[in-house]
N, C-alpha and C positions, 0 to 999 in steps of 0.2 A: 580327198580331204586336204586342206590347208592348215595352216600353220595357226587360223583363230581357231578351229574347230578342235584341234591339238588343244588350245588355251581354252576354250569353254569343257572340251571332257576333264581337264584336270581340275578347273576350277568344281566341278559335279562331283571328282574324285574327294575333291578337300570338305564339299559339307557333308558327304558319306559319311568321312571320318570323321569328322567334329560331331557327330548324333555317337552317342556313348552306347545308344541299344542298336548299331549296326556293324559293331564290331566285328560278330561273329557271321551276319548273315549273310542271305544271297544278296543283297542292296551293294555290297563292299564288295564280293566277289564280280557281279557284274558291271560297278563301276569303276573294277583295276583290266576287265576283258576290253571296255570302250575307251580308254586310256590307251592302253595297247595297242587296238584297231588303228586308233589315230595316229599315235604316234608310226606305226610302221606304214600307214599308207602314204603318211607326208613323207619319213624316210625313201621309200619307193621310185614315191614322186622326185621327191630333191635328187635321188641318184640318176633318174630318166635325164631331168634337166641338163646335172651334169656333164652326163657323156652326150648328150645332142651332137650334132655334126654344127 
């Protein structure tokens, strides 16, 4: 995952939260787990790049 993919689950995170009936459910739960995914596969990634030879 890359860095837009990072920026489309967040933006997926933000109309979760903007719907007032998905406060509580699994819609929110499972849209801060694909936020997550993303963000730590780019972290992963960015630190591979880093230490490359």
């Amino acid at each position: 995952m890359g860095l837009d993919d990072c920026a489309r689950e967040t933006r997926g995170l933000a109309a979760v939260v903007a719907d007032p009936d998905a406060s509580y459910d699994a819609r929110l739960t499972a849209a801060c787990g694909r936020v997550e995914a993303a963000v730590e596969s780019w972290s992963s990634w960015s630190a591979r790049c880093r230490n490359a030879p």
